[in-house]
N, C-alpha and C positions, 0 to 999 in steps of 0.2 A: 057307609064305608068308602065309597068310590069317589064322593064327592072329599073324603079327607083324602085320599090319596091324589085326586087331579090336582087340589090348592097345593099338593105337597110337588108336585111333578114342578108347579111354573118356576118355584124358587129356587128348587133343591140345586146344591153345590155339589153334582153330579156330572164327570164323564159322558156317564151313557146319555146326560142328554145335549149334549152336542151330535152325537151321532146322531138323534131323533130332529135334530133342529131346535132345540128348544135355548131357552134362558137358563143364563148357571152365575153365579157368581167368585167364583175363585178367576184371579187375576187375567187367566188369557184366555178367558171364556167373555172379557168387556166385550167386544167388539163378535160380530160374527166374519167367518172368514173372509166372505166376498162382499163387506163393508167397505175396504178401499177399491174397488172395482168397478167400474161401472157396466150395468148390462150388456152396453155397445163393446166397448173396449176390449174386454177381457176375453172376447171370442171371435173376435172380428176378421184376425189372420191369423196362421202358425203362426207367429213370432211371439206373439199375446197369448193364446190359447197355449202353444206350449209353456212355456212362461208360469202359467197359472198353473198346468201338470206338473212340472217339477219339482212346485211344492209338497207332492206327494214323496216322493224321493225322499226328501228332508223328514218326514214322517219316519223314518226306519231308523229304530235303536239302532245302535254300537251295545250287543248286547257283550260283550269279553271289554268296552271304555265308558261305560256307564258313570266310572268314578275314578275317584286316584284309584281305589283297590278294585276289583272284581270279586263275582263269584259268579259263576253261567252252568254249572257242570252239578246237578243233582242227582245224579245217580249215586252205583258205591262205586264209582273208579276214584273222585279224590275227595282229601279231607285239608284241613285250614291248622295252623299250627295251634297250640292250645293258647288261649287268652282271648280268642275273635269271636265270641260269640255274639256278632252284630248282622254277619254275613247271611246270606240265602242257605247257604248248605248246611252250616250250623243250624239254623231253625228248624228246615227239615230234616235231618239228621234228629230231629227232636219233637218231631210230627209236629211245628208251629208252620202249619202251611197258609197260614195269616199274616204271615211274613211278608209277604210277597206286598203288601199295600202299605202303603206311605204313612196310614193313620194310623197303621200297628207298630210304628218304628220300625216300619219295611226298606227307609231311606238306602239300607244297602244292598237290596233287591236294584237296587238301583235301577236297571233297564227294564224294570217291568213296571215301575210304580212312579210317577212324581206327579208332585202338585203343581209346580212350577213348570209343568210343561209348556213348551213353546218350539213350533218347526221351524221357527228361522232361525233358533238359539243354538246352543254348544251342543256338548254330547253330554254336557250333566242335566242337559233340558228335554231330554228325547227319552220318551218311555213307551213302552211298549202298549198299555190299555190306555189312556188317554189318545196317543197315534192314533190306534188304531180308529177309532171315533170318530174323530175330529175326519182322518184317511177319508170313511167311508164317505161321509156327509163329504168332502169337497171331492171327491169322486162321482157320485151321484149326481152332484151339481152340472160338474162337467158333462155327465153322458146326459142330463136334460136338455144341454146347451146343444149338443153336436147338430144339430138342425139348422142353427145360424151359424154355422161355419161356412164359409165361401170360397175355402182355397180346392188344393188339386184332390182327386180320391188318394192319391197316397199319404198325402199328408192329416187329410181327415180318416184315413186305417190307421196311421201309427199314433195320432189322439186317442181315437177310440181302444185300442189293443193297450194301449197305455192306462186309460181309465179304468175297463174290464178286469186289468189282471189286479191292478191294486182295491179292487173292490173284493175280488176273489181274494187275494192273498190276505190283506186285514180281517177278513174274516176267519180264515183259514188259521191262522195264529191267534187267535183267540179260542176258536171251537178246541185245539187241538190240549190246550190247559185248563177249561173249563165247561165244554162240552155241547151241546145244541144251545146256540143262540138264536136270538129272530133277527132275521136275513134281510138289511136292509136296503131294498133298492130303489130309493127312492131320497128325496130330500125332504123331510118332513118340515112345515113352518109349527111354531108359536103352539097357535090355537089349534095345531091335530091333536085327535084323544091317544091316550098310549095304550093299547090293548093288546097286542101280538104279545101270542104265549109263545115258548120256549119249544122251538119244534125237537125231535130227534138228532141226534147229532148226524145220521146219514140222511137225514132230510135238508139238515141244513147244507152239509157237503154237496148235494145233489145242485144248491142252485149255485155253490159255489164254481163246481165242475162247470157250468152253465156260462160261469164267466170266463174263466179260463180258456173254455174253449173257443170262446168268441176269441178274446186276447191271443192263441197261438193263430188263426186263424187269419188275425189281423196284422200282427206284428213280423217283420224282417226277423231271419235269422242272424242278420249282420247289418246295424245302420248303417258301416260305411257305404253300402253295396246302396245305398237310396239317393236319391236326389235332395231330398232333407237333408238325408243324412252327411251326406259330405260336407255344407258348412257350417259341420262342425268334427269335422276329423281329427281326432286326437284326444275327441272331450265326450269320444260315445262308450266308453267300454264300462260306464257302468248304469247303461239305457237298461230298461228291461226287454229280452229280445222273443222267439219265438222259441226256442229252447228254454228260457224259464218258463214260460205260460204252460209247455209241454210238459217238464218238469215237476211243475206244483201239480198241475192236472193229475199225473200219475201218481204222485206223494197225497194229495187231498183222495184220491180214489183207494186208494191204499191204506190210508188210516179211518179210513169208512171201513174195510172189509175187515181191522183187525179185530181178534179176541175182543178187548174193553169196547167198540163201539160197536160191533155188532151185537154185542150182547145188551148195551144198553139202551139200541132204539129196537130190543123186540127181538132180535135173533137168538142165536145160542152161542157162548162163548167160545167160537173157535172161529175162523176164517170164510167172510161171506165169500165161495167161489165165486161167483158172477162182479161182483167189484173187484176183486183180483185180478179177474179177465180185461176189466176196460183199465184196470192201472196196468196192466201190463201191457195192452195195446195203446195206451199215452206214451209210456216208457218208450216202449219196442219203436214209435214214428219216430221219438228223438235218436235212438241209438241208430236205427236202421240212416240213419241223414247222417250222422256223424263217422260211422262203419264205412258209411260211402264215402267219407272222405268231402261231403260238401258242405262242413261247417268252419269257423275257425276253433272249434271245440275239438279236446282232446285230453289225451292223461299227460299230464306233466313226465319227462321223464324222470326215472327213483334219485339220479344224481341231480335234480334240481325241485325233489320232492317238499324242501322246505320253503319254495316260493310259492307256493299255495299258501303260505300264514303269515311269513315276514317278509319282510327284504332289508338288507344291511349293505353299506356304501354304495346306494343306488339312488343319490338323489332322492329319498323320499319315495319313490315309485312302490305303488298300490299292489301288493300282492296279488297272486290268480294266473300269473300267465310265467311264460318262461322269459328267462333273464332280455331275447332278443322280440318278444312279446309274438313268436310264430305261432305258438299255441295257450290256448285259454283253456283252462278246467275249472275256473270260477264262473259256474250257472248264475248264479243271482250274490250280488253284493248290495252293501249298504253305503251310504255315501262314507269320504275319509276328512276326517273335520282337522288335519295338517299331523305331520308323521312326528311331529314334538311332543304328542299326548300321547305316545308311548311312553317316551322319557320321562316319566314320574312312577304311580306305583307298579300297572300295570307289567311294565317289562324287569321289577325289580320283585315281584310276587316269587319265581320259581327259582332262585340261587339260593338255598338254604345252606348252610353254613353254621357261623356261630356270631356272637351279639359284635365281635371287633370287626368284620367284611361282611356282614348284612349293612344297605343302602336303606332295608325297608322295614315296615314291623310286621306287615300280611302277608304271609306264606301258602302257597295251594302244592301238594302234595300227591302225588296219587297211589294209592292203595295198594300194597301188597296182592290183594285177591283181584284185583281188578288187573296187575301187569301179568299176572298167569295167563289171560288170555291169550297171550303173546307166544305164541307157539314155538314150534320147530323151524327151521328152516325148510326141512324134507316134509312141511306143510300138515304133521298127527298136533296134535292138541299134546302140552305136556302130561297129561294123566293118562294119555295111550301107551302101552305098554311096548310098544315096540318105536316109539318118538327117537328114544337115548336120551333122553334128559337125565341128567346124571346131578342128585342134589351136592354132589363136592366138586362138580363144576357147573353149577347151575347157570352163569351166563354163557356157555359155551353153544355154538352153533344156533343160535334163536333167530328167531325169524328177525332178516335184517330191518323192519320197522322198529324192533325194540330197539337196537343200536342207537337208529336215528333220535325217537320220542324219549327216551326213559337212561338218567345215567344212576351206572350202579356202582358198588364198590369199587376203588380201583381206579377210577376214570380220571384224566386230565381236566383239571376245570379251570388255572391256573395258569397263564403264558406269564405274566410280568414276575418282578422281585417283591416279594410280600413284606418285604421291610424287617421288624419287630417281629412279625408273623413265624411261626413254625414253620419250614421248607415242608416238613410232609401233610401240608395244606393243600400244596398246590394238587394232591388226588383226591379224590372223595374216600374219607373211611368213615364208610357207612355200615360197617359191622356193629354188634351189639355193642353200646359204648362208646364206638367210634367218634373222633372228634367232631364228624361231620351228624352225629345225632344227637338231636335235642330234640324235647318237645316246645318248644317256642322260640327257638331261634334254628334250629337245624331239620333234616329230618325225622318226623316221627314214623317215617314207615319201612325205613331201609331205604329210600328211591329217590331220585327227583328228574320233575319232570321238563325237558328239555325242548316240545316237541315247537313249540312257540319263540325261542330263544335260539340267538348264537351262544356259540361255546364262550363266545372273549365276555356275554354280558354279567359281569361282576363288577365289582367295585373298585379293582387292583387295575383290568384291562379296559375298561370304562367301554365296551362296545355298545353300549346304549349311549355314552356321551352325544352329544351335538353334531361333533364332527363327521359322526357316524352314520347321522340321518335314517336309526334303526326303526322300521315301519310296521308293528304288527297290524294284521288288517284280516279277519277271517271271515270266510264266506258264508254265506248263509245256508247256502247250498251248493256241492262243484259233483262234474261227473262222475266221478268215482261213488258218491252216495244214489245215482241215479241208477247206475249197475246194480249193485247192491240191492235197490229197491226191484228193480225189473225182475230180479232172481228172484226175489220173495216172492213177487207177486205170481209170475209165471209159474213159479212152484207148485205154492199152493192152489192156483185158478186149475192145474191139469194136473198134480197129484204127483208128481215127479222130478227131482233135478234135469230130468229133459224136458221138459214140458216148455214151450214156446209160442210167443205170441205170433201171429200168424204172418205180420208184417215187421216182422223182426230176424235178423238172419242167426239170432245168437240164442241158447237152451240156457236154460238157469244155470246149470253147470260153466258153462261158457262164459255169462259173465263174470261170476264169482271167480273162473281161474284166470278173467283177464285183470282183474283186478291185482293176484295175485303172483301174477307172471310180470309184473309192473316192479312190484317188490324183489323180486327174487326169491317167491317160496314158493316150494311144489303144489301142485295139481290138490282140488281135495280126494282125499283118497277113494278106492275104488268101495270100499269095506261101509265109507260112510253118505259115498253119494246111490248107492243102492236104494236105498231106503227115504222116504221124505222123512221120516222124522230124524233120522241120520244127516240129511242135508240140512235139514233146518237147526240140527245143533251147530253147525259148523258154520253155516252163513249168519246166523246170530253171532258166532263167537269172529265172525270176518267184518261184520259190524263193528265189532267192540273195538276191534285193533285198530283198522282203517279211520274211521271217524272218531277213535279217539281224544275226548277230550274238546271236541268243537261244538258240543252243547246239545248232541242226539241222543246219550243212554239215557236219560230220567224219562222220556218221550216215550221210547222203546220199550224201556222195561213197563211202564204204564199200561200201554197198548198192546204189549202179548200177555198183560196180566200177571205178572211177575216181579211187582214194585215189593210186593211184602212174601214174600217166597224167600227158603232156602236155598241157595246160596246168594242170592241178590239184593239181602238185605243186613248185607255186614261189611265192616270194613274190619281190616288188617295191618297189622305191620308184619316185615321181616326181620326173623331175628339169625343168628349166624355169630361163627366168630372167623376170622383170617389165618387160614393157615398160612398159606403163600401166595405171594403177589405175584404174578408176571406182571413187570414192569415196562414191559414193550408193548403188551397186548394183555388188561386187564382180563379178557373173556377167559384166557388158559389160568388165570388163580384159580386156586385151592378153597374149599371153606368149609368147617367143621359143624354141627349142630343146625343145622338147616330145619327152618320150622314157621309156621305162621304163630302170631300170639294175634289173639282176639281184641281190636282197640272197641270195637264200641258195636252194637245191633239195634237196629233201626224196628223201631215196635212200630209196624203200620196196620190199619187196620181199613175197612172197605172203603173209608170215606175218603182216605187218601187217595184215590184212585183220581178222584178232581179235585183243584182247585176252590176253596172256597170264594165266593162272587160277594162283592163288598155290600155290607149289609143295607149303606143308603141306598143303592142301586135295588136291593131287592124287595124296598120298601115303596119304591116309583110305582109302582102298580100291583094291584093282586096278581095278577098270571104273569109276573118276572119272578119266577120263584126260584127259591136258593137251593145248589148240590147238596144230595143228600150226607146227612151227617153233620152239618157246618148251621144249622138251623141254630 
């Protein structure tokens, strides 16, 4: 048996064996990567060595431009107009989480799957399990070499901290969708036998954390601030610095201690305290440096809260910082492959309408039950009884992120002359019936989602046109999710909304309301930061809202165990009829019959919980075995 599987190892048209070093034969597996390189050359000084790390760079999906269309967001916050069922979230949405690979007609998984991969190609060539592979192995390579590097120690730390975190992170993005891999650190040739079994997912996190930590250890907080670094001023802001290595460190320690991975290398399904403890002390170094005031990291102010996702007549300029570029809240980005690859489906997905002003045919939508999360302003959850949510003025006083992300009945979408068009176009009536509802050309949910877009981007006011140079670009990671994280972690590690890592000036509670206090909604209340499990409803549902939509609830709901649980696995529309418009200020309308109607329930069952791992792969050897269920 073993000898059929080693003769199956040298040939197989397998991913995972690039990352082993081995022979593959699909197209950009001809060549190995440090085939044009020569030994001398390619390490010989910075200029060359880095050179050869940048390719890692290039390695990182555009996981929101993977295609003309998108789909990133599998949780139940959105759903796709009816007729798409090509998309990632339709398949899951229908438990095909076979989806996701290119041999399943996964093609529109897009950012996690392709054949045609290639790091120096477009953003239709960049996929997330091939990257990641191909990352490891020229990562490994690199940190074999660093021995014959001969330039200054700073420039041999920011190589190294460079290689470490991308050996960490390609791992780490893979374990987090399909769960304990074998931790490659090393560069395998040809002739090694394949035999590394699949360890624990927190075993494998463990060596990932390993590199990480090298990587913050090694790396600037700010290349400008290096002698490297300055020539190239202007072209570092999307280096990986000592604040991502921090970062992931606490995020990889954090999704070790949750519910799904503690439970499955051995714990019990609830929260390992002691990894909570050390993600919370990774967190607390980065916040505690940034509190002080000595990064260029910070929160976006809320009036410029949409520069974290786009940018519009700014010359193309790369989202994450603010318009005069004094503060960054984009922790770790992906490269931007030119702000024109917006202008196709991507920025023409969320203006739902009707078939005469849709540009596009792929609509993303987001769910009735998922914008509830969307609170008050005065900071209760709509189902608390003392919030005011009032269902005949249900946009009234909401937490001002809903304004920003989500337009509802009522809303101005409209600036030019719609020609032929109906003038009462130019508002969204997205009441039951409303012109603005349709199940494949308008909305199917009551809603659309704005949080990615200008207002002008439709087809009448063309602000995704050319001229516009309109740039969506989202991060992979920005501060405000590192908050966010630190509260959990600190939480759970000491049992308490005050509970606080010991090198950190800020209590769970604190971060979460600085978060909040960025927005303009109140404090979490006294009623519900009492209690942890009281906190941890509220910082889950502070989750939802903040990071909505940027590709973290299917992750989430995963990891606290909650993928196939009531209420988190349905989606909705809103239905309603219009009583009265304010036409000044849509929030003061009227609206009668207020109600969710059920579109669709997500039947999941324990397998769903991973990813299944593509069956050549798990035929390369006996001890690469497949997640259970997917057998």
């Amino acid at each position: 048996m073993k000898q059929h599987f080693n003769k199956y190892i040298v040939a197989a048209c397998s991913v995972l064996a690039v990352g082993f070093g081995l022979t593959a034969c699909t197209d950009y597996l001809d060549k190995s990567p440090d085939s044009d390189i020569s030994d001398v050359d390619a390490y010989k000084d910075f200029k060359n060595f880095q050179g050869f790390t940048e390719e890692l760079y290039n390695c990182i999906p555009e996981f929101y431009k993977g295609y003309w269309t998108n789909s990133w967001n599998w949780g139940e916050d959105e759903i796709q107009n009816v007729g798409i069922n090509y998309h990632m979230v339709y398949k899951i949405d229908n438990g095909d989480f076979w989806g996701w690979q290119s041999s399943f007609d996964g093609w529109q998984s897009g950012w996690m799957d392709r054949n045609d991969f290639q790091p120096g190609g477009d953003r239709f060539r960049h996929s997330l399990w091939p990257a990641c592979w191909y990352g490891i192995r020229k990562a490994n390579m690199g940190i074999a070499n660093l021995d014959r590097f001969t330039g200054t120690k700073e420039e041999k730390d920011l190589l190294a901290g460079q290689l470490y975190f991308f050996r960490g992170w390609f791992h780490f993005e893979l374990m987090q969708f399909f769960g304990g891999l074998p931790y490659i650190d090393k560069a395998f040739s040809a002739d090694d036998k394949l035999n590394l079994p699949r360890p624990t997912y927190q075993e494998c996190a463990e060596k990932a954390a390993e590199d990480f930590r090298k990587a913050a250890d090694l790396l600037p907080m700010d290349w400008d601030q290096t002698v490297a670094g300055r020539n190239t001023l202007g072209k570092n802001q999307l280096r990986v610095t000592k604040a991502a290595a921090l970062g992931y460190l606490g995020k990889d320690l954090l999704f070790a201690a949750s519910p799904l991975m503690n439970r499955d290398s051995g714990g019990t399904a609830d929260y390992n305290k002691e990894l909570c403890k050390r993600a919370a002390e990774a967190f607390g170094e980065l916040l505690a440096a940034v509190e002080g005031g000595q990064t260029q990291f910070g929160l976006l102010p809320f009036e410029e809260y949409s520069q974290n996702f786009y940018t519009i007549d700014q010359n193309g300029k790369i989202a994450g910082q603010t318009k005069d570029n004094s503060i960054t809240e984009a922790i770790f980005r992906g490269p931007d492959y030119g702000w024109n690859n917006t202008n196709w489906g991507l920025s023409k997905q969320f203006f739902a309408c009707n078939a005469d002003l849709n540009d596009g045919g792929v609509l993303t939508l987001p769910t009735a039950n998922y914008v509830n999360y969307y609170g008050m302003a005065n900071g209760l959850p709509l189902t608390d009884a003392e919030s005011g949510f009032d269902n005949t003025h249900p946009w009234k006083d909401r937490d001002p992120r809903f304004y920003n992300d989500i337009k509802f009945d009522g809303c101005r979408l409209i600036k030019g002359d719609l020609g032929k068009q109906p003038a009462s176009l130019k508002t969204a009536d997205l009441q039951t019936g409303g012109a603005y509802r349709s199940e494949d050309k308008g909305s199917r949910t009551g809603y659309l989602l704005y949080k990615f877009i200008d207002v002008t981007c439709n087809k009448i006011d063309q602000g995704y046109g050319y001229s516009h140079h309109f740039n969506i670009h989202l991060p992979w990671m920005r501060l405000a999710d590192v908050y966010l994280m630190y509260a959990e972690a600190a939480a759970e590690a000491f049992g308490s909304a005050t509970g606080k890592a010991a090198n950190c000036p800020l209590t769970a509670l604190d971060a979460v309301n600085k978060i909040r206090k960025r927005a303009g909604v109140a404090d979490v209340a006294t009623k519900y930061a009492g209690s942890l499990e009281g906190f941890m409803g509220e910082l889950r549902r502070e989750r939802a809202v903040e990071l909505s939509y940027e590709g973290h609830r299917f992750n989430d709901l995963r990891r606290w165990l909650l993928l196939d649980k009531s209420p988190y696995n349905i989606k909705t529309s809103q239905e309603f009829t219009r009583v009265q418009l304010d036409e000044k200020d849509p929030k003061n309308s009227t609206v009668s019959g207020f109600r969710e109607k059920l579109i669709l329930k997500r039947n999941f069952a324990a397998r769903h919980y991973w990813l299944p791992l593509k069956k050549s792969d798990t035929q390369l050897y006996i001890e690469f075995k497949q997640n259970p269920g997917w057998e």
